[in-house]
C-alpha positions in Angstrom: -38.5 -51.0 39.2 -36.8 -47.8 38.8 -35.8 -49.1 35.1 -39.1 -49.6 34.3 -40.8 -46.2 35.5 -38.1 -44.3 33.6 -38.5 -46.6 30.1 -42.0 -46.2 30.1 -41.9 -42.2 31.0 -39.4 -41.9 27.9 -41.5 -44.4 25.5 -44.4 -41.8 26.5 -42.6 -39.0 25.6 -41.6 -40.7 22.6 -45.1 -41.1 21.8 -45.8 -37.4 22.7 -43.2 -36.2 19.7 -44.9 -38.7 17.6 -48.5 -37.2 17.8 -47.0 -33.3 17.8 -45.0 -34.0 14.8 -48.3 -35.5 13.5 -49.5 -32.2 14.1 -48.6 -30.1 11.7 -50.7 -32.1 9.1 -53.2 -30.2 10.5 -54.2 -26.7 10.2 -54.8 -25.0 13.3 -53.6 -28.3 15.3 -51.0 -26.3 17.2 -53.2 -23.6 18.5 -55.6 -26.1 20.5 -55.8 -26.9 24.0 -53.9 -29.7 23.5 -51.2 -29.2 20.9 -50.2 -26.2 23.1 -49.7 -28.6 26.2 -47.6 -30.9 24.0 -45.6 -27.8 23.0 -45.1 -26.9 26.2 -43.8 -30.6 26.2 -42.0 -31.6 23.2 -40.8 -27.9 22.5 -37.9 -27.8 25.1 -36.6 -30.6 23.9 -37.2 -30.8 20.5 -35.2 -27.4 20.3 -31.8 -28.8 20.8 -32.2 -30.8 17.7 -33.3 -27.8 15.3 -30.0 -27.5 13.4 -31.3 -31.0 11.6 -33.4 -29.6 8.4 -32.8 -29.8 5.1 -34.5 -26.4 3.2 -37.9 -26.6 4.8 -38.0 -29.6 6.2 -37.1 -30.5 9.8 -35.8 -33.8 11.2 -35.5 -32.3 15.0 -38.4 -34.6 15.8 -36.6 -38.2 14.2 -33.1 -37.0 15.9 -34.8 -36.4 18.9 -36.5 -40.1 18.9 -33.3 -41.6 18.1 -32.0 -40.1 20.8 -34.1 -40.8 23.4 -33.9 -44.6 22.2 -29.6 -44.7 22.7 -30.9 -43.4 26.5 -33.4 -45.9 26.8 -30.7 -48.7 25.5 -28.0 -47.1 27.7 -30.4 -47.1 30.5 -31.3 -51.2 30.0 -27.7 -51.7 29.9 -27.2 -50.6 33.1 -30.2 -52.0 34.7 -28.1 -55.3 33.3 -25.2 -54.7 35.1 -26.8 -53.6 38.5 -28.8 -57.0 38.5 -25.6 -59.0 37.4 -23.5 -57.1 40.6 -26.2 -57.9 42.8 -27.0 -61.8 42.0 
């Protein structure tokens, strides 16, 4: 249950980074209502990853993905385990 909850909380913030990196293709996108809530979102995040650019172009948003996936594996590999102990 607990596995679950969590791997759908991070494939929802997955989608979040999705759709705000999706924003910069439009002008103005970041100052709505809503692109400002996913800042306030994504943002924290996202920042640890802002060393990955090349010139102007940033890949904080794909390293961030790719990370959140190796905690969503790492989490269904213990989810494994835990069932295996307890049958």
């Amino acid at each position: 249950m607990i596995y679950w909850v969590l791997s759908h909380l991070i494939e929802l913030y997955s989608w979040a980074i999705v759709i705000y990196a999706l924003l910069s293709w439009f002008p103005g996108a970041y100052q709505t209502a809503f692109g400002q809530f996913l800042a306030r979102i994504v943002e924290p995040f996202q920042r640890w990853f802002n060393f990955a650019h090349i010139g102007m172009i940033g890949f904080a948003p794909i390293v961030a993905l790719i990370v959140l996936q190796v905690v969503n594996y790492g989490l269904q590999y213990v989810a494994q385990l835990l069932l295996q102990f307890v049958s």
